[in-house]
C-alpha positions in Angstrom: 222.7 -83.3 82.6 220.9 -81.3 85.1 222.4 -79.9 87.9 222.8 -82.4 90.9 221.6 -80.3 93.6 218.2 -80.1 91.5 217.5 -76.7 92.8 218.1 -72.9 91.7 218.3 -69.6 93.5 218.8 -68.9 97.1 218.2 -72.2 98.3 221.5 -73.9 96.2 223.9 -70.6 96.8 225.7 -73.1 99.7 227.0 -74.8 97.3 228.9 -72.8 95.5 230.4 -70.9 98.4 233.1 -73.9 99.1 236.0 -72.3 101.5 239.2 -74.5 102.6 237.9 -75.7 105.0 235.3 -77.9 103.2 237.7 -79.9 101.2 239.8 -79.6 104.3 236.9 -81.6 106.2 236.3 -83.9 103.3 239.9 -84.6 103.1 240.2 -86.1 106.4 236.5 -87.8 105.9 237.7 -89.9 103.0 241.0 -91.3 105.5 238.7 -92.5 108.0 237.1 -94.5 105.6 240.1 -95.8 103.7 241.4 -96.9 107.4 238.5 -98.5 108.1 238.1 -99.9 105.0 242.0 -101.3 105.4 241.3 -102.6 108.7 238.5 -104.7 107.0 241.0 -106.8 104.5 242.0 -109.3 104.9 245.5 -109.3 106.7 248.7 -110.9 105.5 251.3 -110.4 107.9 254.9 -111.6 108.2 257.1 -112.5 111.1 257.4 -109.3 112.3 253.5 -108.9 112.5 253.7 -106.0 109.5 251.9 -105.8 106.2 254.4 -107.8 103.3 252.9 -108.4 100.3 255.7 -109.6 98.4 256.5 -111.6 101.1 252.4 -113.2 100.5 252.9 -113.7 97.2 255.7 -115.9 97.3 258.9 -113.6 96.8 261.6 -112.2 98.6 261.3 -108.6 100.1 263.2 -106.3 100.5 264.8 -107.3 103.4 265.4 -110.4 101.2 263.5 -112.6 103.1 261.3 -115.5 102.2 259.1 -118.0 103.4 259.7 -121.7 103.7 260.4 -123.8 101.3 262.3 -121.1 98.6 259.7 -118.8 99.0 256.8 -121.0 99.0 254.5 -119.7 102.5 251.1 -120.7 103.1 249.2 -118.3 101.5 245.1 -117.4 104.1 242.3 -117.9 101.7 240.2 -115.1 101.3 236.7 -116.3 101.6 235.0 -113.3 101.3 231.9 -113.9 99.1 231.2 -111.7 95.5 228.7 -109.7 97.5 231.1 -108.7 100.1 233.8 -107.7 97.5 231.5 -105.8 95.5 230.2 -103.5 98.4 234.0 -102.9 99.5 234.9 -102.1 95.6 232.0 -99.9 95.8 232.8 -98.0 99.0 236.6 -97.9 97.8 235.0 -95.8 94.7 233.1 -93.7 96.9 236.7 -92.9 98.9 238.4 -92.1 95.3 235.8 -90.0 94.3 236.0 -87.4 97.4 239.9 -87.7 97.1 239.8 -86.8 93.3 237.8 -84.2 93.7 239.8 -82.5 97.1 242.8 -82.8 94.8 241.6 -80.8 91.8 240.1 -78.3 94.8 242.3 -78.0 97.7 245.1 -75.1 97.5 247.5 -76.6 100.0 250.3 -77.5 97.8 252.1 -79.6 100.2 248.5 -81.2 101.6 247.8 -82.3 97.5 250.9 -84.1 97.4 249.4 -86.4 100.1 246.2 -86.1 98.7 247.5 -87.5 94.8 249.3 -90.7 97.2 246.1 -91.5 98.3 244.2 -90.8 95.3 246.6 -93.2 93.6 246.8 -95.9 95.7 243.2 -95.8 96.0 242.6 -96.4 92.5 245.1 -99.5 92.5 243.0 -101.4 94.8 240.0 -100.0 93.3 241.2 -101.9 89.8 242.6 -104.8 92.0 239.0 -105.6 94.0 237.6 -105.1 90.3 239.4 -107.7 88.9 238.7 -110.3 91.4 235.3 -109.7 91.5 235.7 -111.3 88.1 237.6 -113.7 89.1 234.7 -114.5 91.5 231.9 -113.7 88.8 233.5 -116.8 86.9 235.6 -114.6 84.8 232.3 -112.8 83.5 233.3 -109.2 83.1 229.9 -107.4 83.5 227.7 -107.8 87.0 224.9 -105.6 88.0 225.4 -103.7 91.1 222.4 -101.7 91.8 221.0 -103.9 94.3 224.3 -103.3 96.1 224.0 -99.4 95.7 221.0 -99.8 97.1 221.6 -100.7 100.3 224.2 -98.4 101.0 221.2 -95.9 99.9 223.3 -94.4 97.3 222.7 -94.0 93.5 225.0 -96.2 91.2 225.3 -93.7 88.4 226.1 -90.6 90.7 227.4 -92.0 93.1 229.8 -94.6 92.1 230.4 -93.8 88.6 234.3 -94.3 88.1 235.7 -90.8 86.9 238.4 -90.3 85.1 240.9 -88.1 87.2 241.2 -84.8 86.3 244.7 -84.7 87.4 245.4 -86.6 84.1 245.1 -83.4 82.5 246.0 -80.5 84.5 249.3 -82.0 86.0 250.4 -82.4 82.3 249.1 -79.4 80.7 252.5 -77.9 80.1 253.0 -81.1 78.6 249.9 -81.5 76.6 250.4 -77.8 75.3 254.1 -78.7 73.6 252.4 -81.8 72.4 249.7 -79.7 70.5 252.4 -77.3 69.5 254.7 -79.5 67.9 251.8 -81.5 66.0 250.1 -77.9 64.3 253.9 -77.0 63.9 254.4 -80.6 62.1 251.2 -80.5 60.0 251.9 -76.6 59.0 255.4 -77.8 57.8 253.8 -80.6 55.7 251.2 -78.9 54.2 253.7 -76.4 53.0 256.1 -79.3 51.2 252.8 -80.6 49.9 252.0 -77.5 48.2 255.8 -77.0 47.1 255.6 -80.2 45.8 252.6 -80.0 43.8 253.3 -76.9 41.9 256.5 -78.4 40.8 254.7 -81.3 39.6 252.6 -78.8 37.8 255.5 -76.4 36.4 257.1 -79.6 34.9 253.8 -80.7 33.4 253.4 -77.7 31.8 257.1 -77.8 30.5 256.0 -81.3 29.3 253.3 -79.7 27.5 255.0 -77.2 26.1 257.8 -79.7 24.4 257.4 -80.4 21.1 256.4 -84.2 20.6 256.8 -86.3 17.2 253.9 -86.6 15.9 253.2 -89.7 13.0 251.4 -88.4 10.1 248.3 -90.5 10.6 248.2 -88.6 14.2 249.2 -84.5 12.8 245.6 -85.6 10.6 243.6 -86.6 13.5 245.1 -83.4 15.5 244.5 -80.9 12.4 240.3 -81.6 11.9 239.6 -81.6 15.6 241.4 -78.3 15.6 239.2 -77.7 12.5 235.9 -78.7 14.4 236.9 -76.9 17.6 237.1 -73.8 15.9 233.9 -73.9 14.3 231.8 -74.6 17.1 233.7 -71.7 19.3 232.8 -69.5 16.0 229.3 -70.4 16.2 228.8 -70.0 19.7 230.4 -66.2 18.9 227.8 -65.5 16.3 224.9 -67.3 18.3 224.0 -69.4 15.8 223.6 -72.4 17.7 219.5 -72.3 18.6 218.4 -74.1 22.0 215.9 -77.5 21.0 212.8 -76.7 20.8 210.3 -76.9 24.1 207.9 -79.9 24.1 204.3 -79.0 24.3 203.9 -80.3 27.5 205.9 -78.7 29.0 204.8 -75.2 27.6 201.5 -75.8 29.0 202.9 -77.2 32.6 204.9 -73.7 33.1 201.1 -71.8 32.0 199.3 -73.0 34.3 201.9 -72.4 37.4 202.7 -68.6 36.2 198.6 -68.5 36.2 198.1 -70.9 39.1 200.3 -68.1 41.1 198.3 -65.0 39.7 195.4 -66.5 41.0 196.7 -67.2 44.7 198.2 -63.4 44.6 194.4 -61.9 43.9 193.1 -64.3 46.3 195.5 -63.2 49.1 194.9 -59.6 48.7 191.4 -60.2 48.8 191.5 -61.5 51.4 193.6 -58.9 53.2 191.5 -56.4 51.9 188.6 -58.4 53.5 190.2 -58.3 56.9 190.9 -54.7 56.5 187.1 -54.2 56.6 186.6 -56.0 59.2 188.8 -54.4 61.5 187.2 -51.5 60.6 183.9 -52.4 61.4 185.2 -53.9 65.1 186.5 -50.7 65.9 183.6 -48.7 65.0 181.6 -51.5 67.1 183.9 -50.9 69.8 182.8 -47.4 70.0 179.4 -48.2 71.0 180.6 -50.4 73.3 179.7 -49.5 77.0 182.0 -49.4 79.9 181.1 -52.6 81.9 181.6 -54.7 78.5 184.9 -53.1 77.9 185.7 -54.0 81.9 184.7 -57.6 81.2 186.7 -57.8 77.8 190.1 -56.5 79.7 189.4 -59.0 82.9 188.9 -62.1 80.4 192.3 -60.9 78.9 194.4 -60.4 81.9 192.9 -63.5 83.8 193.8 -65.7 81.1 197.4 -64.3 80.5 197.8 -64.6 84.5 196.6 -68.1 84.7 199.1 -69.0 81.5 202.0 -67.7 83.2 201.2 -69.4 86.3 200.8 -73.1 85.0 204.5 -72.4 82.7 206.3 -71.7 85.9 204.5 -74.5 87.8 205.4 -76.7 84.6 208.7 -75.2 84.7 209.6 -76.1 88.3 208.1 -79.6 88.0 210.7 -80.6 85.2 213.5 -79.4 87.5 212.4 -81.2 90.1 212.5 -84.1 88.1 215.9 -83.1 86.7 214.8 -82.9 83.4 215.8 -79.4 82.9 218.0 -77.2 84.2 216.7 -74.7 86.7 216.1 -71.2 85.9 218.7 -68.1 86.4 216.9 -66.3 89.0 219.5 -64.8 90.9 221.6 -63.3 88.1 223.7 -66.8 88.0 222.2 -70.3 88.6 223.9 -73.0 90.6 225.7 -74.7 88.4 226.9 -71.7 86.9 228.3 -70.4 90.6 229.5 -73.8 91.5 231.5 -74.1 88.0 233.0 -69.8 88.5 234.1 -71.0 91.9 235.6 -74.5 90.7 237.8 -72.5 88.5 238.9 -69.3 90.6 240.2 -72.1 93.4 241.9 -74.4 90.4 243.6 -70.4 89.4 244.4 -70.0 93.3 245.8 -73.4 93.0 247.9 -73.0 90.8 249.2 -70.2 92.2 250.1 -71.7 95.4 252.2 -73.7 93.8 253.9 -71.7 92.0 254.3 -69.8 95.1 256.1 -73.0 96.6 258.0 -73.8 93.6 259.8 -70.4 93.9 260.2 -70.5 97.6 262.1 -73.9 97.3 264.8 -72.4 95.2 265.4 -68.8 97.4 265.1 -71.3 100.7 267.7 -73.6 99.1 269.7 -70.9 98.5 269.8 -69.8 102.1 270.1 -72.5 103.3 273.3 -73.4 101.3 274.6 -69.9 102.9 273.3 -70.0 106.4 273.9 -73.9 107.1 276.1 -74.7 104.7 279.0 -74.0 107.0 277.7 -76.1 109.9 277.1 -79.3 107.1 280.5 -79.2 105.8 282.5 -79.2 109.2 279.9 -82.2 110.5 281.3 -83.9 107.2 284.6 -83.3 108.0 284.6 -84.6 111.7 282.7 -87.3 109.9 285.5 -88.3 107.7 288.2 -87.3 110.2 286.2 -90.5 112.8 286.4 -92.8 110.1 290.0 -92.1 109.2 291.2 -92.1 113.4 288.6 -95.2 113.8 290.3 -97.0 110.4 293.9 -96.1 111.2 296.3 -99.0 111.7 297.4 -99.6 115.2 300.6 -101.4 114.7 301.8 -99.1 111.5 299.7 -96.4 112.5 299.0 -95.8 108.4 295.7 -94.0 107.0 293.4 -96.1 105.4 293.4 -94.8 101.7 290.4 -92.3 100.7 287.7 -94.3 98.7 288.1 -93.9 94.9 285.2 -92.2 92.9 284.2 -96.2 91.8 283.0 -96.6 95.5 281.6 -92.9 95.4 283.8 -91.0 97.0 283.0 -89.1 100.5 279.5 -90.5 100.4 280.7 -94.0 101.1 282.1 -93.0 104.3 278.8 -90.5 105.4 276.3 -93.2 104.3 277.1 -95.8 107.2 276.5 -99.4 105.6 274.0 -101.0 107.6 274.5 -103.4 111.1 275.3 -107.0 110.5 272.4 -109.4 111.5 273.3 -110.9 114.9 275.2 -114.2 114.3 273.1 -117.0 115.1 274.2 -119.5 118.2 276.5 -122.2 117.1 274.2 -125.0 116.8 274.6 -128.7 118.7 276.6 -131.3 116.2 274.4 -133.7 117.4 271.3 -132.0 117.2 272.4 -130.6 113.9 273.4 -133.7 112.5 269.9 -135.4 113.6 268.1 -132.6 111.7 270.0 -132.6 108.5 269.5 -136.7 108.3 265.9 -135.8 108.5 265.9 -133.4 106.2 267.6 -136.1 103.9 265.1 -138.6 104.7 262.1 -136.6 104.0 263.7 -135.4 100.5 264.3 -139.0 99.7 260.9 -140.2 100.6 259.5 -136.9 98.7 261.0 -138.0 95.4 260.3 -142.0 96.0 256.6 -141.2 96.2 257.1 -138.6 92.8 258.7 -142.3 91.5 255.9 -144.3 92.6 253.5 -141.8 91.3 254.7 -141.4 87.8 254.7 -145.0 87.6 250.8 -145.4 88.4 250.0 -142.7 86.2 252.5 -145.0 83.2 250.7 -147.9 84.0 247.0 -146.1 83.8 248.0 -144.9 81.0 248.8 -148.3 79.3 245.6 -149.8 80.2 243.5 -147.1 79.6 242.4 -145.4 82.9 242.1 -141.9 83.2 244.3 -140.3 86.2 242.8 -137.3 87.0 245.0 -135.0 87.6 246.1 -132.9 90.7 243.8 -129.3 91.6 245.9 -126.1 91.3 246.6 -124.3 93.8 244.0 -121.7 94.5 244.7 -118.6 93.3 244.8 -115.5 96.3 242.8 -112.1 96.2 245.5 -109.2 95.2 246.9 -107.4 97.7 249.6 -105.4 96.4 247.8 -101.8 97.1 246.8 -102.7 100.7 250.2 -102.5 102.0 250.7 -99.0 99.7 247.4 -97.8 101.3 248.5 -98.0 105.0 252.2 -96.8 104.2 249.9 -93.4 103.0 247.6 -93.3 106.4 250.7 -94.4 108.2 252.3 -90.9 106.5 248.9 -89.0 106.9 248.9 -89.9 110.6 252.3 -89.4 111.1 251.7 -85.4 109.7 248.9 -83.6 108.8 246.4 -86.3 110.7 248.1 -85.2 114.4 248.0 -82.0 113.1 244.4 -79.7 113.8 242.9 -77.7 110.7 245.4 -74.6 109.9 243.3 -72.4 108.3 242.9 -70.1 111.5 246.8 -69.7 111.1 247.2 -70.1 107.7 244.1 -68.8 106.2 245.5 -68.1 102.4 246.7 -72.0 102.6 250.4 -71.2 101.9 252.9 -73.8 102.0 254.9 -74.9 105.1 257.7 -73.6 105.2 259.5 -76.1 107.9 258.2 -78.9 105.7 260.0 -77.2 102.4 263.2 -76.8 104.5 263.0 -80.3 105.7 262.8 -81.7 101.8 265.2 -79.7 100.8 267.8 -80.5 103.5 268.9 -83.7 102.0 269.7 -82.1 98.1 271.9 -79.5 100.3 273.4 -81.9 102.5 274.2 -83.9 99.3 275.7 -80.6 97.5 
């Protein structure tokens, strides 16, 4: 394809001179429009007023909570129509494009791990609006969206095209690489039994052949004259007695008239060269006698033509790059595309190398901090354990409460506080409660009486042959399960980098955090 900017030369070196701070920009672009786009869907809420979408689809959270009924809540219809889901499938595409692509180019290893969250969670509802705009397409996979494209004033093809994440590849190139290793190790290994094997085959063939076999004297007859014959025809082809069959006239004559046909076109073409020889010749004694102002007018014609040539190429030249139907010219001792792709990989090599950077950072940082507040962890744990032992201790015996085994984890059980008991509800009136279970009873027996009644009508129908029609499904509900993952990610962004201004005065070279490092490795110490 052409390059996308459609231009070569001065006018596209912008392009290729991406710094930080443009994926930086683009970065936080792409979260303003996933929040607004999140603050657009519909909302299922709980109790509590927050995002639950296991709690919408009928099952218990994780707080193990349900809705009425064992689980059974009263799912909001989405009536968004086909249209409206398309353009927000679209404009979720346009979201995971600009986050795939600040992922394979920002250098901010701790900023990328946000970034791959998003880009993730992104794609889930991109596949989850997808599928219900099948749903909605009566279960007809393939729609036409251009008209759609066009009036968000976009292209379909470049714009929206659905690319496969490059992340795919280069997280999982160490992986890939092992992959490729042990498969040409694999096939080298087989190809060498194979060949092992067949030149055994062969050596015991030969051996086979080399056994003497019983032969019946019928068959020692047979083998004796076509040895017989076998040597007299490798005897006559020694003394060359065997003569070739003679050539058919036609044939004779047909290879005559080519040898001659091709002596004829040989004098003809030096005859003609020697004619042009002449010629010259005379043109350049002619040209002698030529006078000045012809010879002026000769060299004009010339140089006027080869001008106006050259002209109308590079017009014809810039008109198919302008159209994009060729890709533009190096002018500038490296084209656009060229610059953009040198650039592409000198930040994916500075990527890499940020992380690396981290990666080695995490293990001398957790080393220090195992040395420096390593001390202040292990006497918090003990006062820890020393509470709980004073807190546990029997007041009338005044025993110790016995040290949790290894089954129950050890020291961990006692740091890791198990979590508050619920309030206990108020005690509830007898008469008030007994009122409500006797309707509760009531209503269950009048459920079932009318399931009685109505599998009797539809027995009865049945006999005299009238058709019940039966009772509508419940609707189905749009997926949701990525909108809640999408806001726990801006939730996060907002939370961190999103108060946070750009760093890159401080932190030009886009080195990791290293409060952020300490803080994720704190834990892991703690725990050691």
């Amino acid at each position: 394809r052409a390059c996308p900017w459609g231009r070569g030369g001065d006018d596209a070196v912008w392009v290729a001179a991406m710094s930080h701070v443009t994926f930086d920009t683009q970065w936080r672009s792409a979260m303003r429009d996933l929040l607004v786009l999140v603050e657009n869907e519909l909302p299922v809420v709980d109790k509590g007023g927050e995002f639950d979408a296991q709690l919408a689809q009928g099952l218990p959270n994780e707080k193990g909570e349900k809705g009425k009924d064992d689980g059974q809540v009263e799912l909001p219809v989405d009536t968004r129509s086909f249209k409206e889901f398309a353009t927000a499938h679209l404009e979720y595409v346009s979201v995971f494009r600009q986050l795939e692509q600040v992922y394979d180019q920002m250098c901010h290893p701790q900023k990328r791990q946000l970034v791959k969250k998003a880009m993730e969670v992104t794609l889930g509802r991109v596949l989850e609006t997808r599928h219900w705009m099948k749903h909605l397409n009566d279960g007809v996979e393939y729609f036409s969206l251009d008209d759609l494209a066009k009036d968000l004033g976009k292209d379909l093809d470049a714009d929206f095209e659905l690319p496969i994440p490059r992340s795919f590849v280069g997280d999982r190139s160490g992986e890939i690489k092992q992959r490729e290793t042990f498969i040409a190790t694999t096939l080298r290994n087989k190809t060498t039994r194979d060949l092992a094997g067949k030149n055994t085959k062969e050596e015991s063939k030969f051996q086979d052949e080399q056994a003497p076999v019983a032969l019946t004297p019928e068959e020692k007859e047979v083998a004796e004259k076509a040895a017989v014959k076998k040597a007299e025809v490798e005897f006559a082809q020694k003394l060359r007695t065997v003569k070739p069959p003679p050539m058919n006239e036609d044939i004779a004559l047909r290879m005559i008239q080519v040898n001659e046909r091709g002596r004829q076109g040989r004098n003809r073409a030096l005859a003609i060269t020697r004619v042009k020889k002449e010629q010259d010749l005379e043109d350049a004694a002619l040209l002698h006698k030529r006078t000045e102002s012809d010879v002026v007018v000769i060299c004009q014609a010339l140089i006027r033509g080869f001008l106006v040539r050259r002209r109308r190429k590079r017009e014809t030249d810039l008109e198919l790059e302008f159209l994009g139907m060729k890709m533009p010219a190096d002018r500038s001792g490296g084209g656009a595309c060229l610059m953009d792709h040198n650039n592409a990989e000198r930040r994916r090599a500075l990527r890499d190398e940020r992380v690396a950077q981290m990666e080695s950072a995490t293990i001398d940082l957790r080393q220090q901090m195992y040395q420096s507040e390593g001390n202040q962890m292990r006497d918090s744990i003990q006062n820890t354990i020393n509470d709980w032992f004073v807190e546990n201790r029997n007041p009338l015996t005044g025993e110790y409460p016995e040290f949790p085994g290894d089954d129950k984890g050890g020291s961990v059980d006692i740091l890791d506080k198990p979590p508050p008991k619920p309030p206990l509800k108020p005690e509830e009136d007898p008469k008030a409660k007994a009122a409500r279970e006797k309707k509760e009873a009531d209503n269950k027996k009048k459920r079932e009486a009318e399931k009685v009644a109505k599998k009797k009508a539809e027995d009865e129908a049945k006999k005299k042959g009238i058709s019940v029609k039966k009772t509508e499904a419940a609707p189905e509900v749009a997926p949701v399960e990525f909108v809640g993952a999408i806001r726990d990610v801006l939730e996060e962004y907002h939370l961190g980098w999103g108060r946070k201004e750009s760093d890159l005065r401080a932190n030009f070279e886009q080195s990791h955090d290293v409060l952020l490092v300490a803080d994720s490795i704190r834990p892991a110490v703690f725990e050691q």
